[in-house]
N, C-alpha and C positions, 0 to 999 in steps of 0.2 A: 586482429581481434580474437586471436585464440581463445584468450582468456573468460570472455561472453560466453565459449561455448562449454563450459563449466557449469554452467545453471541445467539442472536436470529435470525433474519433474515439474518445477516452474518454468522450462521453455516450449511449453504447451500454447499454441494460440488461444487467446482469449473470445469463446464463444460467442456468438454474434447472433441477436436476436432475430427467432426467424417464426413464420407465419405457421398456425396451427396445420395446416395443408401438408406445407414443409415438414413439420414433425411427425405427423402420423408416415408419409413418405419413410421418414428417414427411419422411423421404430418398426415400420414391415421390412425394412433391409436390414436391421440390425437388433433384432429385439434385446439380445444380451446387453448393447450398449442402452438402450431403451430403460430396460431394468436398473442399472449400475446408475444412469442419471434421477431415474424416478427415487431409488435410493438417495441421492445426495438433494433431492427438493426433499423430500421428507425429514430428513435429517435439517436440514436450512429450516423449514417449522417446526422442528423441534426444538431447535437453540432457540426461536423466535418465544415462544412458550416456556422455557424453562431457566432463560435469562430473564422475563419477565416475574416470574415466581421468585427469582432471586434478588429482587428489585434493581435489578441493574437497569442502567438506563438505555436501550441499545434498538434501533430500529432499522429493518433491512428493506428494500423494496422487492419489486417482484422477479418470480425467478432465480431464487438467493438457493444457491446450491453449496453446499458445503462433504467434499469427498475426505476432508482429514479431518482436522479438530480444531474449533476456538478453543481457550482458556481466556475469558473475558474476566477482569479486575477491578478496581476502583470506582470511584464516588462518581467519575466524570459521564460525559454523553458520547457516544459512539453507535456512528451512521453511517449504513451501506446503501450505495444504491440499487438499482434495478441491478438485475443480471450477473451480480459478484459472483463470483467463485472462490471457492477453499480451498487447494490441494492440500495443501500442510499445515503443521501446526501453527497456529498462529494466538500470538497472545497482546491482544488490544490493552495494553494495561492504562489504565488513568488516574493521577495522584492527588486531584485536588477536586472540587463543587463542578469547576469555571471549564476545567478541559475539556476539549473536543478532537475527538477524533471522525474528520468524515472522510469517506472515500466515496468518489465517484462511480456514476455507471459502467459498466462490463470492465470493470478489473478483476486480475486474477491475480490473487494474494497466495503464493505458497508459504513455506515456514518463519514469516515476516513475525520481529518483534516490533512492538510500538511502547513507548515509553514519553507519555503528554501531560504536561503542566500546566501548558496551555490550549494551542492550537498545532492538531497538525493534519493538511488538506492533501487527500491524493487527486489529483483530475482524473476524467473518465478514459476507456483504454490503456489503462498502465499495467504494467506486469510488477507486480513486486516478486522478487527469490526471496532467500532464506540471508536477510536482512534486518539490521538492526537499526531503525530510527528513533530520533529521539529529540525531544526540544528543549530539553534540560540537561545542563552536566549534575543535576541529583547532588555533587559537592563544589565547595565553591575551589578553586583552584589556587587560590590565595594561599599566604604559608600558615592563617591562622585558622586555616579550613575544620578545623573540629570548633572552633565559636560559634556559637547559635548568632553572631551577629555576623559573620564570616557571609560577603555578597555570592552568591547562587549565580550564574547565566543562565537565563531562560527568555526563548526567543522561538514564535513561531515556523513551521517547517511547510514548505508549500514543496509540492512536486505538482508539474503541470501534466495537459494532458500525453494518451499515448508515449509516457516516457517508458523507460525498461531500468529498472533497479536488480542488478545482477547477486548471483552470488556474494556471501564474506562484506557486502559492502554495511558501512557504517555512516548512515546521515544525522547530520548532530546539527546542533541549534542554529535556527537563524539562517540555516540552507534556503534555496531556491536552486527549483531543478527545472531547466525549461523543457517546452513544449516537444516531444520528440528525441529529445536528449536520452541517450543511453549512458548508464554507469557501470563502469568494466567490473571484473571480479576484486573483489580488496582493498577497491575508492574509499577512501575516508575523504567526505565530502563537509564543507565548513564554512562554506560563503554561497554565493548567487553568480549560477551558474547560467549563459543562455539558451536557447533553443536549439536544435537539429546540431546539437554533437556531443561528440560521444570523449567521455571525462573517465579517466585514469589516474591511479597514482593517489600515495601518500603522503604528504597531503595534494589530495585530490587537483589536475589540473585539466583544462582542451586538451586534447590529444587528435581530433580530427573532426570533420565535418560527419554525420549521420549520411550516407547514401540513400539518393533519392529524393533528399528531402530539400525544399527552397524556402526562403526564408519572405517569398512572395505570400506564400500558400500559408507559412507557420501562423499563431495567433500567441500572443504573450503570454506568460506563466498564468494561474489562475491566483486573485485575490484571495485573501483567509476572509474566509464564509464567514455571516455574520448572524446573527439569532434571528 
């Protein structure tokens, strides 16, 4: 699994929410780091505030720290939960009323692109890299693909929880990523994938069981959230 250790500033563990006790602890041992995060909440209510002035549809929970940058886009609804994090750029884009983009609690999103039509869900503890998902092929693949009547594939995107989406990777429509499942650097991923293992390759397939993980303890992909 060389290739996993290719994700750079997105192989940061994903912060884990901890008691006010704990924090002031942790800001008298380290106030620079103290500062650097008080920055990135600040910044997380400022995108909260200033995507609302834009009328974007976009609501985060608590704890939404943001250390890089959104570029937040279209008509659609896009929801973060408690605890996210931003290291990289990331651009949430949405193409139509009806899309959703939510992500679960304490994920940490570095330079992820998202590209939603309809529905695309991350479960909570996920890591996203500098990744491009997407629940539409945007044309249709057909040979008469420039007809406005030419058929589109569009098909929602679930990733479950605690998964790790690596580097260069590409999740396209109609994916399922299980529970714990890691995706090596360069997967192009295209179908429904299971829990606690780790997917490789173009097109994407198993390549090995997740270490550690039992399929006693796993819990099945997460359903696409419903209004």
């Amino acid at each position: 699994m060389t290739s996993i250790a290719h994700v750079q500033e997105e192989s940061i563990p994903v912060p884990r929410p901890a008691t006010a006790d704990a924090n002031w602890r942790r800001a008298l041992r380290d106030p620079w780091r103290a500062v650097v995060v008080g920055r990135a909440l600040l910044k997380g209510a400022w995108y909260r505030v200033w995507f609302h002035l834009r009328g974007r549809r976009f609501t985060a929970g608590r704890n939404f720290r943001v250390f890089g940058s959104i570029d937040l886009q279209g008509p659609g609804e896009v929801t973060f939960g408690d605890n996210v994090v931003v290291r990289g750029h990331t651009t949430p884009w949405t193409h139509s009323p009806e899309a959703r983009i939510v992500i679960g609690d304490n994920v940490m999103i570095g330079s992820t692109r998202f590209g939603c039509m309809q529905e695309i869900t991350v479960g909570r503890d996920t890591m996203l890299a500098e990744a491009s998902i997407m629940d539409t092929d945007f044309h249709s693949v057909h040979a008469n693909r420039r007809s406005e009547d030419a058929p589109v594939r569009t098909a929602p995107v679930r990733i479950g929880e605690n998964a790790w989406i690596g580097m260069g990777v590409g999740i396209l429509a109609g994916t399922v990523i299980g529970r714990n499942s890691v995706v090596s650097y360069g997967a192009v991923c295209m179908r429904e994938y299971p829990e606690n293992v780790i997917i490789m390759g173009n097109p994407a397939k198993v390549a090995a069981p997740v270490p550690g993980a039992t399929t006693a303890t796993a819990a099945p992909a997460p359903t696409p959230a419903t209004r």
